[in-house]
C-alpha positions in Angstrom: -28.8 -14.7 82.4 -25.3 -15.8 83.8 -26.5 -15.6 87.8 -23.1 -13.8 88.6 -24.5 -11.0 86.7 -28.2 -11.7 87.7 -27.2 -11.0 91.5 -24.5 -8.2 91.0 -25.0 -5.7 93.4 -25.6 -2.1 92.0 -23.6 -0.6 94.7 -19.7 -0.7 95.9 -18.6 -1.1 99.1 -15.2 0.8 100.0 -12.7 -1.6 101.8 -12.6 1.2 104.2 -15.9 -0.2 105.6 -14.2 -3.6 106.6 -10.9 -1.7 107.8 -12.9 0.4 110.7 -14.6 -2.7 111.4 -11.4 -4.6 112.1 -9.9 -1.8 114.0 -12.4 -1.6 116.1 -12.3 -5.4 116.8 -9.3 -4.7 118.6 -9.8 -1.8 120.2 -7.3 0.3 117.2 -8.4 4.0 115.5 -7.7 5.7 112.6 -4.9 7.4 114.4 -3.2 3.7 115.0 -3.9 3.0 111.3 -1.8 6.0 110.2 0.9 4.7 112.6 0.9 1.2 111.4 0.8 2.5 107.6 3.6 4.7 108.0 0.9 7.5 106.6 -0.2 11.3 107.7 -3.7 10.6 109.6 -5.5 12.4 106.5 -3.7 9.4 104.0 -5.0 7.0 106.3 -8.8 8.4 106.2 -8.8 8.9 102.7 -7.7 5.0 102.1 -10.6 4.5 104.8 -12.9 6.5 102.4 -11.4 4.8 99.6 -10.4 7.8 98.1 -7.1 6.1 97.6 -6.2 2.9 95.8 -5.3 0.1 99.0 -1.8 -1.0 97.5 0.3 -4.2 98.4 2.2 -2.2 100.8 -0.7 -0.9 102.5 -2.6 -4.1 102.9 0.5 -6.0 104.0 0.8 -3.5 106.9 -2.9 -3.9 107.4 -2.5 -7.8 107.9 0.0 -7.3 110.8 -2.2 -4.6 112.4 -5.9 -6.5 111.9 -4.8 -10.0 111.4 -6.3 -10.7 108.5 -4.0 -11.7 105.3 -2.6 -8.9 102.2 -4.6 -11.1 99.8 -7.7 -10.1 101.5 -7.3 -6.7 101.6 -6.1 -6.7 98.2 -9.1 -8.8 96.9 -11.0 -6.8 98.9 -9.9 -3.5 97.0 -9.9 -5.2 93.5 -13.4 -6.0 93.9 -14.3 -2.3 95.0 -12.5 -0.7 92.0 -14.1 -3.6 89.4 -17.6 -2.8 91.1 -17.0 1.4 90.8 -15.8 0.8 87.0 -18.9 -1.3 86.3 -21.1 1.6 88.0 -19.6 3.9 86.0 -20.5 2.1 82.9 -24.0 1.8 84.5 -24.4 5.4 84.3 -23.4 6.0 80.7 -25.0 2.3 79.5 -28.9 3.9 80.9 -28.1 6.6 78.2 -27.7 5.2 75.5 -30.5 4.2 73.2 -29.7 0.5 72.6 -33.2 0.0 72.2 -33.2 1.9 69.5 -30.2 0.0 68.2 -32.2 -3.2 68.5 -34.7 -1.5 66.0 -32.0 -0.3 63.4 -30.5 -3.9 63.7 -27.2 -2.6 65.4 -27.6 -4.9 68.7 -29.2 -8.1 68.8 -31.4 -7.0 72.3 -31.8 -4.0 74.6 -30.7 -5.8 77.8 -32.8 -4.5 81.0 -30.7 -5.7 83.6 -28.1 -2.9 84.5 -25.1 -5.3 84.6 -26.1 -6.9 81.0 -26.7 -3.4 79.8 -23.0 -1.7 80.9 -21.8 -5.7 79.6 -23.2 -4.7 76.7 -22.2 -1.0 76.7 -18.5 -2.2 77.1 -18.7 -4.9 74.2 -20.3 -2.7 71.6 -17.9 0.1 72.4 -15.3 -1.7 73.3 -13.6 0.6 75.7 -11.7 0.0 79.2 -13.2 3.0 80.9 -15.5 6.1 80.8 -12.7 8.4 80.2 -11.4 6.3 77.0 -15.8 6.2 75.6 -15.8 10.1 76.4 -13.0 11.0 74.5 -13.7 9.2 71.5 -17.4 9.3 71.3 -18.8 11.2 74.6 -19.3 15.1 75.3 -16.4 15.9 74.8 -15.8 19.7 73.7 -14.2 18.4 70.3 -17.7 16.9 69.4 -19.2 20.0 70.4 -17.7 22.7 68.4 -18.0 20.0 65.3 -21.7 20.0 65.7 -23.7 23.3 65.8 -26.4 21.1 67.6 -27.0 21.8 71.2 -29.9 20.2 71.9 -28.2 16.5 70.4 -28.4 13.7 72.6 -24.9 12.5 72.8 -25.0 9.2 73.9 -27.5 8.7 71.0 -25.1 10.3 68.6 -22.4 8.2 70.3 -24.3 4.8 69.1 -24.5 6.1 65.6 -20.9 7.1 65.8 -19.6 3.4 66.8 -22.0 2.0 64.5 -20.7 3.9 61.7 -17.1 2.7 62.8 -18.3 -1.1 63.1 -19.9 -1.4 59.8 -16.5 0.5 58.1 -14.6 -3.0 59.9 -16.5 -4.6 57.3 -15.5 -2.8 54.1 -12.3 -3.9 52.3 -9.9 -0.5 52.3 -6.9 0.0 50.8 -3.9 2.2 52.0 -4.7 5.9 52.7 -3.5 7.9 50.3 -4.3 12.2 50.3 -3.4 12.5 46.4 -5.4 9.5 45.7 -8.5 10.9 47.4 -8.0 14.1 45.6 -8.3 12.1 42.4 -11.4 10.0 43.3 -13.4 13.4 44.2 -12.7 14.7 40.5 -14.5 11.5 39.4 -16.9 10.9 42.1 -18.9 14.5 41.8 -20.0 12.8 38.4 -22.0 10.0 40.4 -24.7 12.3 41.5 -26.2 12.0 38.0 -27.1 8.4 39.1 -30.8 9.0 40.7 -30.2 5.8 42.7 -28.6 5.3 45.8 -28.6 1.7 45.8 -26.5 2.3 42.3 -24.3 5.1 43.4 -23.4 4.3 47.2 -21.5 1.2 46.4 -19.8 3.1 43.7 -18.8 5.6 46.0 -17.8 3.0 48.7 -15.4 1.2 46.4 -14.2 4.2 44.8 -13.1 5.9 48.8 -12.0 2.5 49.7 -9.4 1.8 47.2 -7.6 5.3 48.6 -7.8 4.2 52.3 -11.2 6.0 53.4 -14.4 4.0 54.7 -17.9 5.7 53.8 -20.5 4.4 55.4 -24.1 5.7 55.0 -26.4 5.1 58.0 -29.6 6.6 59.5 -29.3 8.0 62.7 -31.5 7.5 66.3 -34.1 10.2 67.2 -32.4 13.5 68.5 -29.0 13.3 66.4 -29.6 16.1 63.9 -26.5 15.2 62.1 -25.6 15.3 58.7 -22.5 13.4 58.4 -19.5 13.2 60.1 -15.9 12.4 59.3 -13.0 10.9 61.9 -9.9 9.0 62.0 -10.4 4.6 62.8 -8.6 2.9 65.3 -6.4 2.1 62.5 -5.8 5.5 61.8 -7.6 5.7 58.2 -10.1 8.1 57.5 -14.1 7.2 58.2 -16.8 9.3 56.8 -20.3 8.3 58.0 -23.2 10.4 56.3 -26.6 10.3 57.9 -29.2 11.0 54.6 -30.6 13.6 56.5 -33.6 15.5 54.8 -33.3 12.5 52.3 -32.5 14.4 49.3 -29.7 14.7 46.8 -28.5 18.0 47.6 -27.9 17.3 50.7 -26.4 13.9 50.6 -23.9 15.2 48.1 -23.2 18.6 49.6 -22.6 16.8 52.8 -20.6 13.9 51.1 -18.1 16.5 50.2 -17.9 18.7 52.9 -16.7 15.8 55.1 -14.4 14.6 52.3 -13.2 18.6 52.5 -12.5 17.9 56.5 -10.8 14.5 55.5 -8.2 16.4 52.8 -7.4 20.0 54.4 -8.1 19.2 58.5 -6.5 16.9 61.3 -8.9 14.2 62.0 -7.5 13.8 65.5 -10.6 15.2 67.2 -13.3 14.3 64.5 -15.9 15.8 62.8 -19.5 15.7 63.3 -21.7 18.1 61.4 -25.2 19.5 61.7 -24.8 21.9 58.6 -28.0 23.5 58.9 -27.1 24.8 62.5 -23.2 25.7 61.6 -21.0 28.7 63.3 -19.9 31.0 60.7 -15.8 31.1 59.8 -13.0 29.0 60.9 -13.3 24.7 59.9 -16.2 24.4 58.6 -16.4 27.3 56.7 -13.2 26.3 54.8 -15.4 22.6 54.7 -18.1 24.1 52.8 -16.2 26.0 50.0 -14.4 22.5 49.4 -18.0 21.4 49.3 -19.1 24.3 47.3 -15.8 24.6 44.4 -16.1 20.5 44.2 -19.8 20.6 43.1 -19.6 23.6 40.9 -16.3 24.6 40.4 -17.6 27.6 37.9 -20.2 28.5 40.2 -23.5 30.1 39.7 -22.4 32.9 38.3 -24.3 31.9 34.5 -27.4 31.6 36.8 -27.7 34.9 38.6 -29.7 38.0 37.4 -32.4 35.8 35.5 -35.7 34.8 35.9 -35.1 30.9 36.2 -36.9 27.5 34.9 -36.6 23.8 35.1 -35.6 23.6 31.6 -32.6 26.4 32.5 -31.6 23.9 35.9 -31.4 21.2 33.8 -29.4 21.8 31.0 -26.9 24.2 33.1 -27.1 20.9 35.0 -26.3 18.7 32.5 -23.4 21.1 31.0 -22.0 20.9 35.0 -21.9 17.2 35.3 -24.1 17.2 38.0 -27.6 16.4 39.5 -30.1 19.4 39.1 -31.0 18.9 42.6 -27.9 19.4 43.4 -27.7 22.9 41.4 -31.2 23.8 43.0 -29.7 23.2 46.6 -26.9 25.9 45.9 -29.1 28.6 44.0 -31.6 28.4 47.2 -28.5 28.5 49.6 -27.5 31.6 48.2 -30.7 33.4 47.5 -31.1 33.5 43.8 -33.9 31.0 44.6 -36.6 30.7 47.7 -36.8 27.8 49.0 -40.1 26.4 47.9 -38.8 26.9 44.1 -37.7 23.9 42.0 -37.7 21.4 44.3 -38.9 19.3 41.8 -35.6 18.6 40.3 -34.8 17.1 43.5 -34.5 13.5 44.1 -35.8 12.4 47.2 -35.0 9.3 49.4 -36.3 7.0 51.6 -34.7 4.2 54.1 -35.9 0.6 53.5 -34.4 -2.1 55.9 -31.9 0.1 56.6 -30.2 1.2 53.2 -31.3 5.0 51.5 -33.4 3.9 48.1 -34.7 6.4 45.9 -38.4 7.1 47.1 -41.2 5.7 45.0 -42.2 9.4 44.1 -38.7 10.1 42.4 -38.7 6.9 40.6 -41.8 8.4 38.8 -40.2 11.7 38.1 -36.9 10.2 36.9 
């Protein structure tokens, strides 16, 4: 460990402290402070409290009251504001599940040292301050209202959300283009007939890339019931990150296309993140699921309703579609023409396995 960080303090001391001090060396109050600062007396306390930033004119009107020189005050108050930022990082950095990250292969180690750990927070980030990490990945409302979750832990969520946008660096993508996207979804709805996702997923990746969107397909840390989620880059290109939640077809594709529904009809300025099994009724995500729903099955159900279905019927109307049955099964029990215990055998389930989705041994039977 670099000893600088080894003996940080995990406190900050306000030049404020060292200013009484030196007032009182010779015999000099607040009151004379003010004077000498050219300041109201409650300026002069609150610079005392450090709830003001000790500027050059300040601290070279300090060196002719105390003594001392402007680069010490100065130094002084750079080396209070560096130690409040790192504390602030601190905070946020003993949130966030990097030992978790460690397990999933995002970080290399889960430091324990605090100053390592915000080090670390910063670098894997890569933000200059708590505001900048809260707008784009902490609580801010925007995440909220995206995710019907209450109970998520959002600095875990936050990790996945980074990771998502760290593996996209990694994926060659073209130039964004809306019609092109439009395009690929006409053709990419066809993939779910693939049971594999070790087939299909880097089908899918190439075929998003080439119109300027990055899909990445990660699991995420305990308590981030998420499904997917879909938000602009630094670069400003789309990112869609799906989770493989329930680890089954229907949902991976129904959630595939409800963020690509976000990506097409929605501003991305905010971002996306979906828990579509805990959703508000109406407004965004609403108008995300139809996309979802008309993409899928753009004839509907309507062949299906009123009878008394089999597997045989799910599969060929399946078939006919262009789509997975599981898929077809996911949408009858969604609206009620099935239960929810009914056909899930034409489900294909998944499993993770050093970190990508594979098709689960018991679906590699069935297929």
């Amino acid at each position: 460990m670099n000893p600088t960080i080894a003996f940080a303090p995990r406190w900050a001391s306000a030049p404020g402290e060292t200013i009484v001090e030196a007032l009182q060396r010779r015999n000099h109050t607040v009151d004379d402070l003010a004077d000498a600062l050219g300041v109201s007396d409650p300026i002069a306390r609150a610079l005392v409290t450090g709830a003001i930033e000790l500027t050059e004119p300040f601290a070279a009107a300090l060196a002719r009251l105390t003594g001392s020189s402007a680069d010490f005050w100065l130094r002084r108050e750079r080396n209070y504001r560096d130690s409040l930022r790192w504390l602030s990082f601190d905070e946020y950095a003993q949130q966030v599940p990097f030992e978790k990250g460690e397990e999933l292969g995002w970080v290399e180690r889960a430091p324990h040292h605090w100053r390592e750990r915000a080090q670390q927070f910063v670098e894997f980030f890569e933000v200059e301050s708590i505001d900048d990490w809260r707008v784009r990945y902490g609580d801010s409302s925007a995440l909220r209202r995206a995710s019907g979750a209450f109970d998520t832990d959002i600095p875990a969520q936050a990790l996945w959300l980074r990771q998502a946008e760290r593996e996209a660096d990694s994926i060659n993508i073209g130039a964004w283009s809306k019609a092109g996207l439009s395009e690929a979804v006409r053709n990419a709805r066809h993939l779910s007939r693939l049971p594999d996702p070790e087939r299909f997923v880097p089908q899918l990746k190439k075929m998003l890339a080439d119109v300027g969107v990055a899909l990445v397909v990660l699991p995420t840390p305990p308590r981030v019931p998420v499904s997917g989620a879909a938000r602009r880059r630094r670069d400003n290109r789309p990112l869609i990150a799906l989770s493989g939640r329930y680890l089954t077809d229907d949902h991976f594709w129904f959630t595939l296309f409800h963020e690509i529904g976000h990506v097409l009809r929605h501003e991305l300025e905010s971002g996306f993140v979906d828990d579509l099994e805990h959703q508000e009724e109406g407004g965004l995500e609403s108008e995300a699921n139809d996309f979802a729903r008309r993409t899928l099955l753009p004839s509907g159900l309507d062949e299906l309703r009123g009878r008394r279905l089999i597997y045989k019927d799910v599969i060929a109307f399946a078939a006919a579609a262009g789509i997975a049955p599981g898929v077809v099964v996911g949408q009858l029990q969604h609206d009620g023409i099935l239960e929810r215990n009914q056909l899930n055998q034409a489900k294909r389930r998944y499993r993770w396995a050093a970190g990508q989705l594979v098709l689960s041994r018991h679906s590699q039977r069935g297929s």
